[in-house]
BAKE-120347 format. One line per field, with one value per residue: residue number from 1; residue in one letter; x, y, z of N, C-alpha, C, O, CB in turn. Coordinates in Angstrom, 3 decimals, always signed. Each point is the difference from the previous one (the first is absolute). Glycine has a CB too. Layout:
BEGIN
num: (NUM|...)
residuo: (a|...)
nX: (X|...)
nY: (Y|...)
nZ: (Z|...)
caX: (X|...)
caY: (Y|...)
caZ: (Z|...)
cX: (X|...)
cY: (Y|...)
cZ: (Z|...)
oX: (X|...)
oY: (Y|...)
oZ: (Z|...)
cbX: (X|...)
cbY: (Y|...)
cbZ: (Z|...)
This chain:
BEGIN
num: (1|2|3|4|5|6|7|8|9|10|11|12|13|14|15|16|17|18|19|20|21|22|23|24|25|26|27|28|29|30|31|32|33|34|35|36|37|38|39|40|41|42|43|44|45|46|47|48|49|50|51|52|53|54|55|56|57|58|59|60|61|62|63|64|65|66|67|68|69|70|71|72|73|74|75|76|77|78|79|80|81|82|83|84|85|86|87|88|89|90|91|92|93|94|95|96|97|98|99|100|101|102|103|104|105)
residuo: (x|x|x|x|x|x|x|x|x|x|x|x|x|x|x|x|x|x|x|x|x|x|x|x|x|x|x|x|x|x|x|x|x|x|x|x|x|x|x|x|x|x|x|x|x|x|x|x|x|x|x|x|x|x|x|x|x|x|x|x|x|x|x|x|x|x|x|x|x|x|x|x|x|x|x|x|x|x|x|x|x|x|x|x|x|x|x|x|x|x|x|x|x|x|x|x|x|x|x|x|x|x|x|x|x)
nX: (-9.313|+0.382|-0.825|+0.336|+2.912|-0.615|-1.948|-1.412|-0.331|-1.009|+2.482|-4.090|+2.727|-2.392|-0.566|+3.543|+0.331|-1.619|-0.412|-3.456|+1.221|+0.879|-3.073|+0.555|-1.923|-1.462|-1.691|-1.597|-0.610|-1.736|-1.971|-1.240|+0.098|-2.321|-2.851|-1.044|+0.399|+0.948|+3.481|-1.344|-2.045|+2.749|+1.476|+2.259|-0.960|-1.580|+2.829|+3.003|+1.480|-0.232|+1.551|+1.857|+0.552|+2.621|+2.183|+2.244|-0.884|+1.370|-2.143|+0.642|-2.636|+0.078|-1.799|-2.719|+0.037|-0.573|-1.656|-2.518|+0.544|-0.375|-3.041|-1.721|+2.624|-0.154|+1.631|+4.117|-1.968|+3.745|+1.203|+1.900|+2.157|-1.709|-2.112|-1.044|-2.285|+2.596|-3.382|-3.373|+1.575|-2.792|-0.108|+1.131|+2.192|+0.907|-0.819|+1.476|+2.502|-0.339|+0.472|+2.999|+1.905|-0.014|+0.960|+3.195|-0.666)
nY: (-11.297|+2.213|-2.430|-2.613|+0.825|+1.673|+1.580|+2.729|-1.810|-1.869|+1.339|+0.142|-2.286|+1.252|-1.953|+1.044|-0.538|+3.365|+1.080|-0.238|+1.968|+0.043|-2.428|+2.346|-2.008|+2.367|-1.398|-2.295|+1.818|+1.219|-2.044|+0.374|+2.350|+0.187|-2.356|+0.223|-2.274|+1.961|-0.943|-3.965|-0.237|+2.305|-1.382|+0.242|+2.742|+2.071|+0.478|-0.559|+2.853|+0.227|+2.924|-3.201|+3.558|-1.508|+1.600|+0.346|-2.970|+2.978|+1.604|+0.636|-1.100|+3.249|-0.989|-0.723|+2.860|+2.634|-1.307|+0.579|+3.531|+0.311|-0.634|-0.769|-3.039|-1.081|-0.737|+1.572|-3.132|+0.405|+0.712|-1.923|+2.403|-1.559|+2.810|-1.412|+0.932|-0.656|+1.576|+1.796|+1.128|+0.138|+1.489|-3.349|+0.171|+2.355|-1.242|-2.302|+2.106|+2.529|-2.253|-1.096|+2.884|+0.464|-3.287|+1.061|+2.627)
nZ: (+3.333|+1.994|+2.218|-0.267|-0.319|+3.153|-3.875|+0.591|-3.032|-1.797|-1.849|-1.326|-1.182|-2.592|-0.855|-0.791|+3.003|+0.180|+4.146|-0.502|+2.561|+2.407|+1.888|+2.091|+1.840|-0.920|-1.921|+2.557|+0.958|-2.925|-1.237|+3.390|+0.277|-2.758|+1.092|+3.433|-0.860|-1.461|+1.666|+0.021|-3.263|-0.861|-2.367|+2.022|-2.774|+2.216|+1.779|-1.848|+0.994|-3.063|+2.367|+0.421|+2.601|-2.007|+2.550|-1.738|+1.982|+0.821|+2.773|+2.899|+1.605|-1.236|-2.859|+1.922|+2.233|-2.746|-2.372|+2.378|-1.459|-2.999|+0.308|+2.802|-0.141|+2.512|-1.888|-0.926|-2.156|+0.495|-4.080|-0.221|-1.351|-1.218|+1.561|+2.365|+2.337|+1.773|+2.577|+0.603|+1.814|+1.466|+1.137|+1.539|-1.343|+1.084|+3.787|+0.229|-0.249|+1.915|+1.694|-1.035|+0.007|+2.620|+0.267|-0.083|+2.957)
caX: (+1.403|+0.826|+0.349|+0.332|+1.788|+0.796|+1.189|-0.945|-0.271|+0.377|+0.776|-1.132|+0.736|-0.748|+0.266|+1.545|+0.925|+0.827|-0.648|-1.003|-0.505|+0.595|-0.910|+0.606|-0.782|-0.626|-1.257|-1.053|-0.932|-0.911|-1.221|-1.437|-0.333|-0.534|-0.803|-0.328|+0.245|-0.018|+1.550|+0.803|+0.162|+0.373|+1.130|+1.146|+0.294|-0.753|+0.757|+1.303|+0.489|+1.288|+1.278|+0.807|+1.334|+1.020|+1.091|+1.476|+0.525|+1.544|-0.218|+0.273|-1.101|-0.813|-0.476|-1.304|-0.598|-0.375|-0.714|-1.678|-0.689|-0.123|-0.915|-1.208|-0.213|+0.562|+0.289|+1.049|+0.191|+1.213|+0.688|+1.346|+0.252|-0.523|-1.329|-0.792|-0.407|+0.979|-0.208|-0.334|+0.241|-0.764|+0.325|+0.191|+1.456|+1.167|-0.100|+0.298|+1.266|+0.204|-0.145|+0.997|+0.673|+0.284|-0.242|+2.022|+0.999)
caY: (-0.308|+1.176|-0.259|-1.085|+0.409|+1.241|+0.989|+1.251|-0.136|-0.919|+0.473|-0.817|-0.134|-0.782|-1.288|+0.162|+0.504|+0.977|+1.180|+0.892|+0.733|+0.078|-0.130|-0.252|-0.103|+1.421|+0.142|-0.800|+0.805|+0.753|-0.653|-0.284|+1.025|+0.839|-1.096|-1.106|-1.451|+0.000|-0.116|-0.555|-0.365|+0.880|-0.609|+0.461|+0.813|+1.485|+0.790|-0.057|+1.024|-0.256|+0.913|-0.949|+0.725|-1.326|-0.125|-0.791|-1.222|+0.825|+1.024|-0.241|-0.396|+1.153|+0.167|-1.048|+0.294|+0.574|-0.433|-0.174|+0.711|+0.687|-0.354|-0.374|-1.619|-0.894|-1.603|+0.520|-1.275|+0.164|-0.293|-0.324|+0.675|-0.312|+0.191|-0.973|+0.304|-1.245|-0.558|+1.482|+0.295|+0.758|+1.623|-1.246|-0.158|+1.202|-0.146|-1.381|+0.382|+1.417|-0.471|-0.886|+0.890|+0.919|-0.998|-0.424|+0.738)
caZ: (-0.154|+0.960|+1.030|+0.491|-0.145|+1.051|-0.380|-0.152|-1.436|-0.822|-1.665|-1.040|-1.267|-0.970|+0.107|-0.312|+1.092|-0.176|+0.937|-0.419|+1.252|+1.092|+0.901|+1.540|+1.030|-0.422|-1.161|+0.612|+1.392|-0.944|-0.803|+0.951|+0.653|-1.174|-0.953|+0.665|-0.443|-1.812|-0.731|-0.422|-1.344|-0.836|-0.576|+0.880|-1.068|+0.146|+0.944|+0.199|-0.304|-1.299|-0.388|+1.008|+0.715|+0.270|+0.346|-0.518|+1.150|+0.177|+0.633|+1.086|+0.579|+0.383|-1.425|-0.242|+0.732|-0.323|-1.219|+1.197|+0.521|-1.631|-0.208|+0.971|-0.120|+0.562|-0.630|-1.819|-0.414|+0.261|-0.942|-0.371|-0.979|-1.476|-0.384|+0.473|+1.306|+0.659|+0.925|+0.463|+1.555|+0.509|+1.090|+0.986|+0.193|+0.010|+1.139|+1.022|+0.043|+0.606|+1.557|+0.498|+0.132|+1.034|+1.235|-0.299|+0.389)
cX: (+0.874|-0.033|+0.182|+1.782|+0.322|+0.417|-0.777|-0.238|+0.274|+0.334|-0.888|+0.965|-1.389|-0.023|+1.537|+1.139|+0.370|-1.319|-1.120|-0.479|+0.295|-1.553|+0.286|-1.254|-1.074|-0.922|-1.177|-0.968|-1.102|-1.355|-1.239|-0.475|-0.956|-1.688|-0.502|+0.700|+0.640|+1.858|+0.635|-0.376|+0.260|+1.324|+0.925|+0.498|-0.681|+0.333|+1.558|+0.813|+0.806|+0.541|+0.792|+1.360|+1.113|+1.196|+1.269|+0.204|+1.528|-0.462|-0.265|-1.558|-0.972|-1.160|-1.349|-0.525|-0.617|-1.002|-1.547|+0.109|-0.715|-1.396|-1.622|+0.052|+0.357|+0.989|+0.595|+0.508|+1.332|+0.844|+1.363|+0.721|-0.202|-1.374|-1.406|-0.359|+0.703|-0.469|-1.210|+0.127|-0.793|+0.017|+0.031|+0.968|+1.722|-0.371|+0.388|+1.663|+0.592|+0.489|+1.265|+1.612|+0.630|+0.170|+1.622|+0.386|+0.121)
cY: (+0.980|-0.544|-0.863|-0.191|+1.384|+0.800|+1.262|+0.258|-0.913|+0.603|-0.992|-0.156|-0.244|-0.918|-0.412|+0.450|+1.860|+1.375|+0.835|+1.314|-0.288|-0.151|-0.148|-0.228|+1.376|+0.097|-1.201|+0.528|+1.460|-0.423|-0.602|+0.776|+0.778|-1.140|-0.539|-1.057|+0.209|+0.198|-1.619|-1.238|+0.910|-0.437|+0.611|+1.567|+1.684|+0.872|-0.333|+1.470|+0.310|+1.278|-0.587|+1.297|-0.936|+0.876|-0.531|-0.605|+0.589|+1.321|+0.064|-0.026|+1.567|+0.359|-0.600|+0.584|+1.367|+0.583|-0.292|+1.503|+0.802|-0.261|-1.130|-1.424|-0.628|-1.118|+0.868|-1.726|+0.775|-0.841|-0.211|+1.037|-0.113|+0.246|-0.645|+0.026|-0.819|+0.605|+1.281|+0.366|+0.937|+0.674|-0.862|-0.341|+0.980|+0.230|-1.117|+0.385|+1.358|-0.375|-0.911|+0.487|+0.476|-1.028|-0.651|+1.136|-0.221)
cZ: (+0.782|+1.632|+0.841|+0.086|+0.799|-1.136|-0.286|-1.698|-0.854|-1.317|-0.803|-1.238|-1.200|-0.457|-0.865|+0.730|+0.239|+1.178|-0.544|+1.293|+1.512|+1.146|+1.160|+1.201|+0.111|-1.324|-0.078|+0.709|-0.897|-1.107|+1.498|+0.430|-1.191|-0.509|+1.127|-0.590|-0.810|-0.255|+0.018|-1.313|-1.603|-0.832|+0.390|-1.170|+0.050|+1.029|+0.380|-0.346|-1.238|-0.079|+0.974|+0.439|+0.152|+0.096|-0.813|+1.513|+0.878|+0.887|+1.507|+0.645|+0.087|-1.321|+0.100|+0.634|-0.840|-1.433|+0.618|+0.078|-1.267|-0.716|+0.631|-0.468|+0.961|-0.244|-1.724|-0.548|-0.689|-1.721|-0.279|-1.487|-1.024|+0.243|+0.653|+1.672|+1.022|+1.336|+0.217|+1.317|+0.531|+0.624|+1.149|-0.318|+0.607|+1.932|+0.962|+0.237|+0.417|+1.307|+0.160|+0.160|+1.309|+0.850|+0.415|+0.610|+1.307)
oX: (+0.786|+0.990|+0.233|+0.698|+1.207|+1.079|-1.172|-0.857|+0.933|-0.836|+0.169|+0.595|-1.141|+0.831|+0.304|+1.099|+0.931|-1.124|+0.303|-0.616|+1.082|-0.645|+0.430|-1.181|-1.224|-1.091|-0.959|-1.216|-1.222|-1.072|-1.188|-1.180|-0.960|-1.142|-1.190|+1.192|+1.150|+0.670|+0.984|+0.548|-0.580|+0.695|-0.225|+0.227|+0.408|-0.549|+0.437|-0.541|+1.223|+0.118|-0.176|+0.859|-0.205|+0.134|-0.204|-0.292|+0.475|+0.840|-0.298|-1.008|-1.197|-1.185|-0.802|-1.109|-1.227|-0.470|-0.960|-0.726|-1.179|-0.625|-0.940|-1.019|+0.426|+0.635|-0.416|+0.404|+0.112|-0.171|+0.847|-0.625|+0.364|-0.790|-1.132|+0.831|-0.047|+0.811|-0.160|-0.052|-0.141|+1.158|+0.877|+0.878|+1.046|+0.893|+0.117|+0.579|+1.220|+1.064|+0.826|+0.832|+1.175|+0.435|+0.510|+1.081|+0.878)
oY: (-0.424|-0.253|+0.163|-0.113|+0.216|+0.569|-0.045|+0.740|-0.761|+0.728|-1.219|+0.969|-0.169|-0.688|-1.192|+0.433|+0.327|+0.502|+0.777|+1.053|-0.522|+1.045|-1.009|+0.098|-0.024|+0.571|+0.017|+0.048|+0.117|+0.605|+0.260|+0.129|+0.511|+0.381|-0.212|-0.082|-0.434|-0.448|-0.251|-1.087|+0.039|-0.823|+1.204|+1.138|+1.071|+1.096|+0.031|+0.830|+0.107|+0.199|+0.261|+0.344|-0.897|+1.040|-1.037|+0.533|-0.133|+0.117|-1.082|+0.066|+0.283|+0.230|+0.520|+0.279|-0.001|+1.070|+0.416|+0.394|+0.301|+0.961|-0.583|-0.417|+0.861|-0.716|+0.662|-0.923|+1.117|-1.179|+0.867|+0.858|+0.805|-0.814|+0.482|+0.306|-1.149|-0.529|+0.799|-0.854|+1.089|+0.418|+0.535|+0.307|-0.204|-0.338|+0.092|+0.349|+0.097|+0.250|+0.293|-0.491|-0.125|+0.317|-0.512|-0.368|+0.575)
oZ: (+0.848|+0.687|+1.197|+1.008|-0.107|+0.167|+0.371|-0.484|+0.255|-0.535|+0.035|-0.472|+0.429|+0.593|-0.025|-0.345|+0.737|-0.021|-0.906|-0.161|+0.268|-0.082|+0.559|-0.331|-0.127|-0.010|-0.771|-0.187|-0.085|+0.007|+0.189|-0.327|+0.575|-0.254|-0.235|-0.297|-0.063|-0.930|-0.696|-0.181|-1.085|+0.595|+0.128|+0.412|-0.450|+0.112|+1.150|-0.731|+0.089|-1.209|+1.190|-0.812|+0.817|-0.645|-0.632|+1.071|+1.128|+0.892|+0.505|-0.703|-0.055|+0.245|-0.775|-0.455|-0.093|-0.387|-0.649|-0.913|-0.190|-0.448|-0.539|-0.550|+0.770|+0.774|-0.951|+0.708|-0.506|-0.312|+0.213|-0.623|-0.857|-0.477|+0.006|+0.856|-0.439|+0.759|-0.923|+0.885|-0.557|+0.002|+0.680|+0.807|+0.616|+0.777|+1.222|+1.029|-0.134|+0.566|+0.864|+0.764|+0.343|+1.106|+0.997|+0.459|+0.644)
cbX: (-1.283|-1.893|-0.706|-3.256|-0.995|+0.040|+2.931|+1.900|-0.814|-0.459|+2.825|-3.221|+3.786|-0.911|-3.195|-2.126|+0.137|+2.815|+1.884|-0.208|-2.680|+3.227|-1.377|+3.429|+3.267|+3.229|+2.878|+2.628|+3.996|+3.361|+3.254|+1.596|+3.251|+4.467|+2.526|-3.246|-2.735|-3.753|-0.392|+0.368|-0.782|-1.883|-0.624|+0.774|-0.265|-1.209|-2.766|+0.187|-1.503|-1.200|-0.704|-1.491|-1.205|-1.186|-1.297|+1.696|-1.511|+0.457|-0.294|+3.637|+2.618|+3.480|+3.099|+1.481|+2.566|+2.171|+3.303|+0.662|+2.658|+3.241|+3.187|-0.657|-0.147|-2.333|-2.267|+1.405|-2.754|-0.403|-2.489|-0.226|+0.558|+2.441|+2.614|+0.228|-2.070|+1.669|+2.667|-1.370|+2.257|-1.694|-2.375|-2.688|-2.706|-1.010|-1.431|-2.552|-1.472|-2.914|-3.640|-2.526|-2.405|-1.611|-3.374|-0.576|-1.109)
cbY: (-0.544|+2.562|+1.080|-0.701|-1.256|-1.879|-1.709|+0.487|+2.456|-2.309|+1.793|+0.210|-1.071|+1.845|+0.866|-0.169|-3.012|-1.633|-0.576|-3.442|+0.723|+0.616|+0.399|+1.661|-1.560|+0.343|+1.174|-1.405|-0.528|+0.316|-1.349|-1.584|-0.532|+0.855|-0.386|+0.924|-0.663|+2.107|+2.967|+1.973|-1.597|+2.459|-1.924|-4.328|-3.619|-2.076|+0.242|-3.485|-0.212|-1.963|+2.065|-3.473|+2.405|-3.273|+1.012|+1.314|-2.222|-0.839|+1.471|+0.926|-2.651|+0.757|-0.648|-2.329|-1.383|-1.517|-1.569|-2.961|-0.407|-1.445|+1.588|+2.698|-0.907|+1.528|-2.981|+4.082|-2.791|+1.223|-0.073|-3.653|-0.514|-0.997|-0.199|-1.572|+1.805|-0.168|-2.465|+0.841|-1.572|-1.309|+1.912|-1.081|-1.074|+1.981|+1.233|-2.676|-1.680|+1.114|-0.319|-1.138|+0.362|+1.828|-0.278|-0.837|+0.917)
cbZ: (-3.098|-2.416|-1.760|-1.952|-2.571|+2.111|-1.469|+2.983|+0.080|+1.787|+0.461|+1.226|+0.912|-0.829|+0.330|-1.256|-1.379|-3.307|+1.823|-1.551|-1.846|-1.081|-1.934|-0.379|+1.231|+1.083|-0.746|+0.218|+2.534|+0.342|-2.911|+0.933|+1.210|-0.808|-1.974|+0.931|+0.488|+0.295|+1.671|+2.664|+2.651|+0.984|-1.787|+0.977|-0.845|-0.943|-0.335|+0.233|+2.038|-0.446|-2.052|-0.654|+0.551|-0.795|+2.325|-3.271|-3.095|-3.569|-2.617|+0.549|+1.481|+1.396|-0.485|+0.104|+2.174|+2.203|-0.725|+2.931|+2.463|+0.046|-0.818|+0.809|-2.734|-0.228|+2.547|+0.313|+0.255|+3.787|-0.467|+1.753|+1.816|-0.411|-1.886|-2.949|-0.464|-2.447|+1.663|-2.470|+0.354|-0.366|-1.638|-0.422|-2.431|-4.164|-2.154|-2.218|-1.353|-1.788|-0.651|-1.843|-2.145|-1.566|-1.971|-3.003|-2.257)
């Protein structure tokens, strides 16, 4: 799914919808690289990331940038003011938009 859809991660919910974790491209490449075949009959639950790092939606870009470095991530799942996950943003992204940035001056 990541790499057919172009994305670098998937937000694992439970079966009540409710954010459980976080599965990035990086913790793919790591289980194979570690398991070979055998990781890909592993349950997604045995390598997702559940200390979820999250953003307020309201905060600025720099804050996220310095929330990755803070804690060696790539990927901040992004929060509204009620609490609720409403989007995530990636270090590709912040970089895309850096670039499209400089590209306007």
């Amino acid at each position: 799914m990541l790499v057919v859809n172009k994305i670098g991660s998937l937000v694992i919910n439970d079966d009540l919808g409710a954010v459980v974790g976080i599965v990035t491209s990086r913790d793919l490449m790591k289980v194979i690289t570690e398991r070979g075949k055998k990781a890909l009959e592993m349950m997604v639950s045995s390598i997702l990331s559940s200390n979820l790092i999250t953003i307020n939606e309201n905060e600025l870009l720099k804050h996220a940038v310095n929330k990755m470095e803070l804690f060696a991530i790539h990927h901040l799942l992004v929060k509204n003011n009620a609490g609720n996950i409403s989007g995530l943003i990636s270090s590709f992204d912040i970089v895309r938009e850096a670039a499209l940035n400089v590209l306007k001056l």
